[in-house]
PLY file of the C-alpha trace (Angstrom):
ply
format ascii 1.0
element vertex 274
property float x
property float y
property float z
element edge 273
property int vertex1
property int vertex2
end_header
0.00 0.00 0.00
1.21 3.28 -1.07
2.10 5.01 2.67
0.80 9.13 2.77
3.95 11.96 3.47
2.48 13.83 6.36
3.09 17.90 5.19
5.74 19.72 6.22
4.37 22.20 8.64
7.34 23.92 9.10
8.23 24.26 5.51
4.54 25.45 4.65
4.90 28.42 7.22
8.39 29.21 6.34
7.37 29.63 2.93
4.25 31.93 3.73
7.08 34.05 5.53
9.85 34.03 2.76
6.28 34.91 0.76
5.47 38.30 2.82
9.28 38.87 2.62
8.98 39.08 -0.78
5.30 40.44 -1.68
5.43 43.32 0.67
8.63 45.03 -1.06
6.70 44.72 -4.58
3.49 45.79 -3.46
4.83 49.11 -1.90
7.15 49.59 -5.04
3.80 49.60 -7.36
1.17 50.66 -5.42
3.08 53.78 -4.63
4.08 54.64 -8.11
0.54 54.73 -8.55
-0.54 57.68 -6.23
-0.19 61.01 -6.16
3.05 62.42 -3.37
-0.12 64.08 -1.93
-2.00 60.54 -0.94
1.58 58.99 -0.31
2.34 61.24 2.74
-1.29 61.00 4.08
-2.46 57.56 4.19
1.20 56.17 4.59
3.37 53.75 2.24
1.39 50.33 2.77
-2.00 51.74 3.03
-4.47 50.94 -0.27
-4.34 53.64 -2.86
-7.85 55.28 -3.43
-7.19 57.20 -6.69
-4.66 55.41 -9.26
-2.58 57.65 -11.47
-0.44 57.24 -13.79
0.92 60.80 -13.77
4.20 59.43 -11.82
5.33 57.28 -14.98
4.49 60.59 -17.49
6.99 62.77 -14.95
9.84 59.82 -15.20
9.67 60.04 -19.28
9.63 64.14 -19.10
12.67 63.96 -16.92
14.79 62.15 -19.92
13.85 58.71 -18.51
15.01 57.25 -22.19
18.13 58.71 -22.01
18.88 57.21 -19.08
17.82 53.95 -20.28
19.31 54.09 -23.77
23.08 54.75 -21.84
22.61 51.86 -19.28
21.54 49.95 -22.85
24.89 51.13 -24.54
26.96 50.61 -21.65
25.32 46.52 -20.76
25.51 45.94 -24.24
29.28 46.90 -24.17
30.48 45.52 -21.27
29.00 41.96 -22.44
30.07 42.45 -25.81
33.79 42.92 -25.01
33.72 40.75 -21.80
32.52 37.53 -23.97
35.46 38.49 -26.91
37.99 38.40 -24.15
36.20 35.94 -21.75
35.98 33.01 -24.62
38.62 32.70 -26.48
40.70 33.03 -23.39
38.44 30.04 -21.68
39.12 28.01 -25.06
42.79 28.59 -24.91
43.05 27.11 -20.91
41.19 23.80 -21.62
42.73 22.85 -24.97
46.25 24.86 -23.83
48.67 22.52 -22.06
51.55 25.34 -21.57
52.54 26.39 -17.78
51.95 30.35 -19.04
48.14 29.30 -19.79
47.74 27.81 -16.11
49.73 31.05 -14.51
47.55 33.14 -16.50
43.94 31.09 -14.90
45.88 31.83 -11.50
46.22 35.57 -12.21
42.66 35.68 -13.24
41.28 34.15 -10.27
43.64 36.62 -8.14
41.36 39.31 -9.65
38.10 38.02 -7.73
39.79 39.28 -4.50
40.19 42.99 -5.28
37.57 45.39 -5.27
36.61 47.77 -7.13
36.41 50.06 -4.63
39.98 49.86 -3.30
41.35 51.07 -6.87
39.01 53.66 -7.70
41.76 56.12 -7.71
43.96 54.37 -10.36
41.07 53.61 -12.19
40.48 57.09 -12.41
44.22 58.28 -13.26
43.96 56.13 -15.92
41.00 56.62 -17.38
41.94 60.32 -17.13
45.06 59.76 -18.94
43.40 58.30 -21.72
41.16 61.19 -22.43
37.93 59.10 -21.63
36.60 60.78 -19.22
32.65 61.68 -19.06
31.81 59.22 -21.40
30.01 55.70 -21.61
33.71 53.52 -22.74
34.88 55.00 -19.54
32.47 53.08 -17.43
32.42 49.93 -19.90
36.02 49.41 -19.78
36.56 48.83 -15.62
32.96 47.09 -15.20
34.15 44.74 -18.11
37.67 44.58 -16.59
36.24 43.29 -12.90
33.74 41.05 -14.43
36.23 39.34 -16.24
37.49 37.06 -13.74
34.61 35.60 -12.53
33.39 35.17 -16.08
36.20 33.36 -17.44
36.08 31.19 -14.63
32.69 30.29 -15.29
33.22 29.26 -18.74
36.21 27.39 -18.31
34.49 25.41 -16.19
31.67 25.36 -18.74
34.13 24.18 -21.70
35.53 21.47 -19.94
32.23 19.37 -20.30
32.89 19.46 -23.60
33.80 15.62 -24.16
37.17 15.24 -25.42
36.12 12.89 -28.21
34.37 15.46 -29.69
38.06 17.78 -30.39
39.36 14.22 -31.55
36.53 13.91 -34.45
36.70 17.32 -35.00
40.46 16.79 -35.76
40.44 13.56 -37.31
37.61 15.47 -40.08
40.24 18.66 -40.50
39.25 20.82 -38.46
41.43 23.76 -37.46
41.39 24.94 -33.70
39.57 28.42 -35.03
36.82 25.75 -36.69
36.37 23.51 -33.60
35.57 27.17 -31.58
32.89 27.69 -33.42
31.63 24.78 -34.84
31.34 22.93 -31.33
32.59 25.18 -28.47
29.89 27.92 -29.31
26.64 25.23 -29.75
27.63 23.43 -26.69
28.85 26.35 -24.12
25.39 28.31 -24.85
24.20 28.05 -20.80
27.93 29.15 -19.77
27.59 31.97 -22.53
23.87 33.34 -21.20
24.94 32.79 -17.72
27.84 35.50 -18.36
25.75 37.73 -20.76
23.09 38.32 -17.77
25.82 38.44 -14.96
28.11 40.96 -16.75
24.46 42.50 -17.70
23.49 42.69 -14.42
26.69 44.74 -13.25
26.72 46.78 -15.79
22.88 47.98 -15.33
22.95 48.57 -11.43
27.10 49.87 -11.32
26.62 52.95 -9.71
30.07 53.92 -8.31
32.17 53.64 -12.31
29.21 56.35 -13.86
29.43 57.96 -10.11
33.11 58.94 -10.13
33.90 58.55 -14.22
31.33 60.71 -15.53
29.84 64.14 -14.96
27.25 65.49 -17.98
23.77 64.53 -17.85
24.09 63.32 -21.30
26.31 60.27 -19.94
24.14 60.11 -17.08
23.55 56.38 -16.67
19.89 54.48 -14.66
21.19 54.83 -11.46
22.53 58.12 -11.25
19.39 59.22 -13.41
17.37 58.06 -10.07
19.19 60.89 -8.23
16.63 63.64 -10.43
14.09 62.61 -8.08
15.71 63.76 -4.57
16.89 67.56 -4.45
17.52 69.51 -0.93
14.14 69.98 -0.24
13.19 66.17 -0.38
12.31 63.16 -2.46
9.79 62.72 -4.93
9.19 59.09 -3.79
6.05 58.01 -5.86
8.07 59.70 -9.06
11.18 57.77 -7.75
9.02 54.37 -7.50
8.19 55.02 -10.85
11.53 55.29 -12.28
12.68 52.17 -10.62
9.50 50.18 -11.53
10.54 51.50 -15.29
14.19 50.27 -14.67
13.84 46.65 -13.60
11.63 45.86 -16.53
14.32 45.25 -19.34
16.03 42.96 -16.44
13.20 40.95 -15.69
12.36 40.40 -19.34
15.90 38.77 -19.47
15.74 37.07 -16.47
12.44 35.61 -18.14
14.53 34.74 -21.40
17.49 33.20 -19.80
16.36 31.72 -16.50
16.85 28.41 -17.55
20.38 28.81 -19.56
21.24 30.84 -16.39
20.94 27.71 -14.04
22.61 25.43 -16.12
25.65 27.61 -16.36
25.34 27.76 -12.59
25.78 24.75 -11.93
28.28 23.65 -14.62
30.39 27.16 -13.34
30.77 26.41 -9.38
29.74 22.16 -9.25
32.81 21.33 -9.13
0 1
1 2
2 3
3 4
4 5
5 6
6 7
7 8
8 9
9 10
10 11
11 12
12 13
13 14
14 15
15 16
16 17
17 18
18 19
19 20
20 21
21 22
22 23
23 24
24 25
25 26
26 27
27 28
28 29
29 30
30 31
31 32
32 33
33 34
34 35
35 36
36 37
37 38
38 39
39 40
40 41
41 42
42 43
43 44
44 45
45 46
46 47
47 48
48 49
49 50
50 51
51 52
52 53
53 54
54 55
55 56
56 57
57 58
58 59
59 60
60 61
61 62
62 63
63 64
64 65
65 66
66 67
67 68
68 69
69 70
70 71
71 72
72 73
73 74
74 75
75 76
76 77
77 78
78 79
79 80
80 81
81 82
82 83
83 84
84 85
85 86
86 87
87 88
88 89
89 90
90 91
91 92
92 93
93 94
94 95
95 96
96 97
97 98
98 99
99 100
100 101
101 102
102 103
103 104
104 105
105 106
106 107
107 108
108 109
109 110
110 111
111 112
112 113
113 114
114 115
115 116
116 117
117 118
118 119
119 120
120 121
121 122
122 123
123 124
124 125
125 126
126 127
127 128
128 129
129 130
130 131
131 132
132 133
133 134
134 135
135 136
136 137
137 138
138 139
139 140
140 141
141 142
142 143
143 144
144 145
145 146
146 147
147 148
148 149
149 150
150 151
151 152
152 153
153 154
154 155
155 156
156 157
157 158
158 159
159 160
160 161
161 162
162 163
163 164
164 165
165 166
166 167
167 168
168 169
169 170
170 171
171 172
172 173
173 174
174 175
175 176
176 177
177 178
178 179
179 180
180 181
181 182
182 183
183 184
184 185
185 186
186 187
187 188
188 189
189 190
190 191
191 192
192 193
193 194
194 195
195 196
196 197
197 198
198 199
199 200
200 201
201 202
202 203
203 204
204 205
205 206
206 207
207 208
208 209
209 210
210 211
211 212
212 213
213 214
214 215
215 216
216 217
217 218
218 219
219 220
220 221
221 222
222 223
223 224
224 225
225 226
226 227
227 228
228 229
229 230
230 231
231 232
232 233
233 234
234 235
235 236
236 237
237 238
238 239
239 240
240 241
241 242
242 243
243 244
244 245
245 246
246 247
247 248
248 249
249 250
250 251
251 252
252 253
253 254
254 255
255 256
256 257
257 258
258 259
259 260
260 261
261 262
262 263
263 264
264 265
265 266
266 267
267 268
268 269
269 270
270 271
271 272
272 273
């Protein structure tokens, strides 16, 4: 006879709690992006909105809302861009390398997961100073790529060496140059380490607010999160238009959390199971 699992009481009520955790946060994000600052300060942040507006989101657009966006676009866009042309090629060569420099170069890269950015903000800024690249969008796509590098190459080496080693053998045995086998069979196969690195390196890029912070100054450079900072001026903070703006922000990441959830597991686990 097929025995009955008694329910997990505990488990039920710890996931009503981890529920509220996470409800009550969203709820007060949208409800009050849908009130007027009047209503917010008199009924309080939790209580039910009586009149919904959408006034809030038309003020976040007039403020240059798109221009925001369309910079945090440029500079995730960038950062993965350049991050998977380095990060790659550079996994490739440390699986399918034997030399000692390949393995002392893996070491140096995972030496870079220990420093912060924060403790070479300075140099960072020297040198991106030096260059003439200051106030502008390559100056905050060349350090977020630069400290996401590590982290991503050791995520797709990790990836690549799944790849069966029959499969270089064939590959070999048929021809098949080194450049070939890259992207003939290292592409197909490394797709969940690839999206897994797209969306972290994505990720950074979109909420880094100390690189556009200290490396840029012009509103027209002015990426998402600084652009949050038009809402708060000495008087106070416009916290139904701020609400807004953030509701507005995490949409294009939740649409690619949506798109690459599943990829984004699988590199997961193929990145830090072993």
């Amino acid at each position: 006879m097929a025995t009955r699992t008694r329910p997990s009481v505990g488990g039920g009520i710890g996931a009503a709690l981890w529920l509220v955790v996470v409800a009550v946060p969203i709820y007060y994000l949208l409800a009050t992006s849908l009130r007027g600052p009047g209503d917010y300060m008199a009924d309080g942040p939790l209580a039910l909105p009586d009149d919904l507006t959408l006034d809030n989101y038309l003020n976040v657009l007039e403020v240059g809302f798109l221009r925001f966006l369309a910079n945090s676009l440029v500079v995730a866009c960038g950062s993965v861009a350049l991050v998977l042309a380095v990060a790659l090629p550079a996994a490739f060569a440390i699986v399918r390398g034997r030399s000692r420099a390949l393995r002392v170069a893996f070491l140096l890269f995972l030496l870079g997961l220990a420093v912060p950015a924060q403790a070479v903000i300075i140099p960072i800024y020297l040198i991106i100073t030096r260059l003439s690249l200051y106030d502008s969008l390559t100056a905050i796509i060349l350090p977020t790529a630069a400290f996401t590098l590590p982290i991503s190459i050791v995520v797709l080496t990790s990836s690549l060496r799944d790849v069966p080693g029959e499969l270089y053998e064939a590959m070999a045995l048929d021809g098949a140059t080194n450049l070939q086998a890259f992207l003939r069979l290292v592409l197909p196969l490394a797709r969940p380490g690839v999206v897994t690195v797209a969306i972290f390196v994505g990720l950074n890029a979109w909420n880094n607010f100390l690189f556009p912070l200290v490396l840029t100054q012009s509103e027209e450079n002015r990426v998402l999160p600084l652009g949050l900072w038009s809402f708060q001026t000495q008087y106070g903070t416009d916290v139904p238009g701020l609400m807004a703006a953030v509701v507005l922000s995490t949409l294009p990441i939740f649409a690619l959390y949506l798109f690459g959830r599943r990829h984004l597991l699988g590199g997961l686990a193929a990145g830090f199971g072993k």
